[in-house]
ChimeraX commands (.cxc) that place a marker at each C-alpha (Angstrom):
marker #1 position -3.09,-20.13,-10.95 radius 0.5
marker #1 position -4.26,-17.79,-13.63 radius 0.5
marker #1 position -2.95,-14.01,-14.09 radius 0.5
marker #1 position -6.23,-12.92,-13.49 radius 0.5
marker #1 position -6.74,-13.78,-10.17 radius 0.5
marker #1 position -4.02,-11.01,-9.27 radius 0.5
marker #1 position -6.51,-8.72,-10.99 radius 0.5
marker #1 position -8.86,-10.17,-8.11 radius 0.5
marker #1 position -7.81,-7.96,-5.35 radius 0.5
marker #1 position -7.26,-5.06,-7.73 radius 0.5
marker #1 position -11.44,-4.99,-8.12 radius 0.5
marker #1 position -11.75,-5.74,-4.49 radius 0.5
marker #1 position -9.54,-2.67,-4.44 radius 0.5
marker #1 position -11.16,-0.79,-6.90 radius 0.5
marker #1 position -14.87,-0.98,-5.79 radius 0.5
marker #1 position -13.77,0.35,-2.14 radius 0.5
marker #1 position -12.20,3.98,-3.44 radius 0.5
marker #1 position -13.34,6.31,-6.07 radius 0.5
marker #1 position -10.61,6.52,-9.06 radius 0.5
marker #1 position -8.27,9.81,-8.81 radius 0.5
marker #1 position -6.82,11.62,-11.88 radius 0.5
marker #1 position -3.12,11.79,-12.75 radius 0.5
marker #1 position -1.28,14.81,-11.49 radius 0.5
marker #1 position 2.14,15.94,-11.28 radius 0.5
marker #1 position 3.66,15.53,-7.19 radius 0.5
marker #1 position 6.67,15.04,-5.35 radius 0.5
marker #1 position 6.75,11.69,-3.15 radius 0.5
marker #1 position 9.36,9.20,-1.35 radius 0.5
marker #1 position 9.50,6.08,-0.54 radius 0.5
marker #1 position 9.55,4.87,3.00 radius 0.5
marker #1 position 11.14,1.89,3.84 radius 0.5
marker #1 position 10.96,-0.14,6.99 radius 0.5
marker #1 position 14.23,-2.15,7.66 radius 0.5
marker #1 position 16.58,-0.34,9.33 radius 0.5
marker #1 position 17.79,-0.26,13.25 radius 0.5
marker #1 position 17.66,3.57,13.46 radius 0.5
marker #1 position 14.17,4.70,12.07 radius 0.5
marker #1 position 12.85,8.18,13.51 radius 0.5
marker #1 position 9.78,7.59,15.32 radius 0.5
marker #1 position 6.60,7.98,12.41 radius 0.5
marker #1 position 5.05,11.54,13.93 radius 0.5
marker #1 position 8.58,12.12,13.21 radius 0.5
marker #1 position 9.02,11.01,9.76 radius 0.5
marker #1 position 5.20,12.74,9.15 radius 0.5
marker #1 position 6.54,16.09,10.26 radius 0.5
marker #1 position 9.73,16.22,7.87 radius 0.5
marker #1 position 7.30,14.73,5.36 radius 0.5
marker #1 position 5.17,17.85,5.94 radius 0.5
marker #1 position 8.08,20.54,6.23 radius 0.5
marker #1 position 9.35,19.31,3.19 radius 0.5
marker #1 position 5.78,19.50,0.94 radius 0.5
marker #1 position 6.08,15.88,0.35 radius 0.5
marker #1 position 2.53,14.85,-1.11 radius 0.5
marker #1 position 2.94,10.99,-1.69 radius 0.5
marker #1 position 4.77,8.00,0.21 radius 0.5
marker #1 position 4.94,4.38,-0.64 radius 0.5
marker #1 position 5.58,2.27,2.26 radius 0.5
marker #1 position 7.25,-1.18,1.85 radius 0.5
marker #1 position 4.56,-2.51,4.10 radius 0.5
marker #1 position 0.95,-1.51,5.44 radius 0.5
marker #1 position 2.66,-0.54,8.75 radius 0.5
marker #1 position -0.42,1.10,10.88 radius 0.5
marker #1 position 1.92,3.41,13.11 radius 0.5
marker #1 position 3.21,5.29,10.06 radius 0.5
marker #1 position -0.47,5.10,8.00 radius 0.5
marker #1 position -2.04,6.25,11.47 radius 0.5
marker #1 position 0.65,9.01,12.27 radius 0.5
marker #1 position -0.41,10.36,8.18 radius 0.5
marker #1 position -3.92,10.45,9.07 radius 0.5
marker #1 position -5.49,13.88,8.50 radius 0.5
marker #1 position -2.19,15.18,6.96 radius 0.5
marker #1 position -3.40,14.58,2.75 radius 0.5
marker #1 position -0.51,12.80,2.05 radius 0.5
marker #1 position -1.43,10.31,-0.56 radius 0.5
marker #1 position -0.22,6.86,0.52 radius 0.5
marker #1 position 0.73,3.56,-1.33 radius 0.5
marker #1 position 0.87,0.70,1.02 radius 0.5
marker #1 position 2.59,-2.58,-0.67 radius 0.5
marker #1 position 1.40,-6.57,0.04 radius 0.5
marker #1 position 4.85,-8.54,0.67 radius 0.5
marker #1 position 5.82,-11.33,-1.87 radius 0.5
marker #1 position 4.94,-13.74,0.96 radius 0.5
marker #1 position 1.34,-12.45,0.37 radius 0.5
marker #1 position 1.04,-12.81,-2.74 radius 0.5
marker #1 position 0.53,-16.91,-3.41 radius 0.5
marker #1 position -2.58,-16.10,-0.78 radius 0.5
marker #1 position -3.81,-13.61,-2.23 radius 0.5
marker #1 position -4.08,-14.23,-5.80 radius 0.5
marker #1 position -5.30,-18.11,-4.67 radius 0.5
marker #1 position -7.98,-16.67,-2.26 radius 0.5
marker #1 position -10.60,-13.84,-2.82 radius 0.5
marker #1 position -11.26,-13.78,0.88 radius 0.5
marker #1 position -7.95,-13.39,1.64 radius 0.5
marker #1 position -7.44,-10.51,-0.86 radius 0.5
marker #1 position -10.63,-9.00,1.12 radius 0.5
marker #1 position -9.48,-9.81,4.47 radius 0.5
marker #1 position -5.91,-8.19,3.69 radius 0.5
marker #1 position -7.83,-4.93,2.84 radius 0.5
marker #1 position -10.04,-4.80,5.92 radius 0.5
marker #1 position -7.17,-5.38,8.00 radius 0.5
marker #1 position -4.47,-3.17,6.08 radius 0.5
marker #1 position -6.51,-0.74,4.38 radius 0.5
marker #1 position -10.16,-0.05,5.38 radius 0.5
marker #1 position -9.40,0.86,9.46 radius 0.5
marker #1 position -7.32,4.02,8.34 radius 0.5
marker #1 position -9.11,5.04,5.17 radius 0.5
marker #1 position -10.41,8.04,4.71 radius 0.5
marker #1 position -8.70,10.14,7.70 radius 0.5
marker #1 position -4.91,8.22,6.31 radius 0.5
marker #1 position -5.11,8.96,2.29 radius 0.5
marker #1 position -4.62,5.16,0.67 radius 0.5
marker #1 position -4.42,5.86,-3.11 radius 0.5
marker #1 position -2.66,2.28,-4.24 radius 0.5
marker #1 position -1.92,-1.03,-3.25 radius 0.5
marker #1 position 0.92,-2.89,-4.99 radius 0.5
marker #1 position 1.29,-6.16,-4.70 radius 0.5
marker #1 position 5.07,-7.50,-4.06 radius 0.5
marker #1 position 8.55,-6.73,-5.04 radius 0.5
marker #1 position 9.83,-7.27,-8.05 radius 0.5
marker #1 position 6.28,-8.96,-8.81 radius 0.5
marker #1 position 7.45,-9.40,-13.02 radius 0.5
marker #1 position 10.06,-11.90,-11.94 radius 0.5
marker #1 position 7.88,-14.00,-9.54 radius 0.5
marker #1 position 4.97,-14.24,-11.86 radius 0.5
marker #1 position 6.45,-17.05,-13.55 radius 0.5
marker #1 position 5.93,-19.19,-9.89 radius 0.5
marker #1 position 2.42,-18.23,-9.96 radius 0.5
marker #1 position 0.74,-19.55,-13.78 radius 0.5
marker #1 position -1.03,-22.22,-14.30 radius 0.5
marker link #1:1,2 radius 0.2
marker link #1:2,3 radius 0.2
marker link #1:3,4 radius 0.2
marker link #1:4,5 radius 0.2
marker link #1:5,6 radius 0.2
marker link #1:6,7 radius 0.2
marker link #1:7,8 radius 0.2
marker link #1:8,9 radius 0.2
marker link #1:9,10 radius 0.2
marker link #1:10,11 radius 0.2
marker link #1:11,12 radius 0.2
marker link #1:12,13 radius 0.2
marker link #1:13,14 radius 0.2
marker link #1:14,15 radius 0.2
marker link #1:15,16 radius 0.2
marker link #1:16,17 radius 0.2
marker link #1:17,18 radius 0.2
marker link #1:18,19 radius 0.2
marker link #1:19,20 radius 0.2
marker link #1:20,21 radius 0.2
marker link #1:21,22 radius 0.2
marker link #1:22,23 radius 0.2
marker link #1:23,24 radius 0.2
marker link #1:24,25 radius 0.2
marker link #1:25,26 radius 0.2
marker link #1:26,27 radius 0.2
marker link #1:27,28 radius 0.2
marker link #1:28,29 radius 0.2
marker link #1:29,30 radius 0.2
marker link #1:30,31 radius 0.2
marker link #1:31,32 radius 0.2
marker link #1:32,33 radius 0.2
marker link #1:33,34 radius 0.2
marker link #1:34,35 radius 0.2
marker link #1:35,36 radius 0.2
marker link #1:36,37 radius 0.2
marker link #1:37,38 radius 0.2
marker link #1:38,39 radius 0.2
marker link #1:39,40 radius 0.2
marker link #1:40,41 radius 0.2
marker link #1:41,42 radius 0.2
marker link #1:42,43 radius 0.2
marker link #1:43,44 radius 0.2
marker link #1:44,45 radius 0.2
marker link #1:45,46 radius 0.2
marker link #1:46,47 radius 0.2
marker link #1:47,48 radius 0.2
marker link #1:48,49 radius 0.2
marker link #1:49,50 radius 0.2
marker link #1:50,51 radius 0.2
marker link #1:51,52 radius 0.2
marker link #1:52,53 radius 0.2
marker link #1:53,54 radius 0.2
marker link #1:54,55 radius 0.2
marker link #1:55,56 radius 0.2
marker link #1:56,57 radius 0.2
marker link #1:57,58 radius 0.2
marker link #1:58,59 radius 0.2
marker link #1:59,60 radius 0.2
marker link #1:60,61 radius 0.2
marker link #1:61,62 radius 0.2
marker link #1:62,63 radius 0.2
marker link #1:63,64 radius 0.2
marker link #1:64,65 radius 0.2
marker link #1:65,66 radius 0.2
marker link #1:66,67 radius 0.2
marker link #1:67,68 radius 0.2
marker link #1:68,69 radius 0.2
marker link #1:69,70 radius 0.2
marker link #1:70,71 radius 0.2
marker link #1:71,72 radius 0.2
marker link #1:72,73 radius 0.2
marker link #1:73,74 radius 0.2
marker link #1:74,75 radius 0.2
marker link #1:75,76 radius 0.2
marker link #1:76,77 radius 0.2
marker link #1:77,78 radius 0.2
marker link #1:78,79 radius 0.2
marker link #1:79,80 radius 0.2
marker link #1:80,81 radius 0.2
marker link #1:81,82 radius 0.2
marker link #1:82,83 radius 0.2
marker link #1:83,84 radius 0.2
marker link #1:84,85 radius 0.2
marker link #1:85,86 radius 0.2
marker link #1:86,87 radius 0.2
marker link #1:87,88 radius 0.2
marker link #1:88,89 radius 0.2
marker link #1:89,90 radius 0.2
marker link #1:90,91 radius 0.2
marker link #1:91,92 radius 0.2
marker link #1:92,93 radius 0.2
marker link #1:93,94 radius 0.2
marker link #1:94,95 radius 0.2
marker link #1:95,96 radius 0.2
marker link #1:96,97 radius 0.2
marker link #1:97,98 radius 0.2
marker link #1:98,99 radius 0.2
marker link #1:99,100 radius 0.2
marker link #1:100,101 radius 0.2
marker link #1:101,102 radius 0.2
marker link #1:102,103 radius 0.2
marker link #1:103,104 radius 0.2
marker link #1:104,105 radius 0.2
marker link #1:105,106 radius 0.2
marker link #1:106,107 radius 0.2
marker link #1:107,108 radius 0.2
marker link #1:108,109 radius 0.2
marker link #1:109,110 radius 0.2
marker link #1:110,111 radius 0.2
marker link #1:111,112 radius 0.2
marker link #1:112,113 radius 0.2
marker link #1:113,114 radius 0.2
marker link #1:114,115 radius 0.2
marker link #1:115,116 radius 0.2
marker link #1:116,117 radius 0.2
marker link #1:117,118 radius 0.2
marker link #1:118,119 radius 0.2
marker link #1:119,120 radius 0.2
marker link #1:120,121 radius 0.2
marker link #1:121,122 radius 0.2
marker link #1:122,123 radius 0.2
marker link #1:123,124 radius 0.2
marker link #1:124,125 radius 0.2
marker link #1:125,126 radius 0.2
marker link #1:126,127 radius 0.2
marker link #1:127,128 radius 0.2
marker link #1:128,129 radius 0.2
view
């Protein structure tokens, strides 16, 4: 499989949101595995009482990118490395991925990036041709 089908689902991306310009912000990142996670309206209001403008969830959870809905706190949802032989094999898998993970919360929850994987440099090798 050839590198630039994981640039695939970046123009799927792409041609859905308007491009942004670089700015300076403060932002966490939100993981998922844990057995004592607050509830996400929660986690959204110490997000807001602590001027938090970005996230990057581990996932494309839809309690926690529904619960930052209306908020304006940019979010970067990530595709799992079990996604990833799918979605760089399949256009219509990149494009179902967004219209279930991205395109029921966007615009009222602020999705400004996918990424694709964990540690995505070392699992490329798996992927070439």
């Amino acid at each position: 499989m050839a590198i630039s089908t994981y640039f695939s689902l970046l123009l799927i991306f792409l041609s859905h949101f308007p491009s942004s310009h670089a700015e300076p912000f403060i932002g966490v990142n939100i993981g998922q595995v844990a057995d004592n996670l607050p509830p996400p309206s929660e986690t959204v209001k110490l997000l807001k009482s602590s001027s938090i403008q970005k996230v990057r969830l581990y996932g494309a959870d839809p309690a926690i990118i529904k619960a930052l809905a209306g908020t304006g706190i940019g979010i970067v949802i990530g595709a799992g490395n079990g996604d990833i032989p799918s979605l760089a094999a399949d256009p219509n898998a990149a494009s179902q991925w967004i219209n279930s993970n991205v395109l029921p919360f966007y615009p009222a929850s602020k999705i400004i990036l996918i990424t694709i994987g964990n540690e995505v440099r070392s699992n490329l090798k798996k992927y070439k041709n």
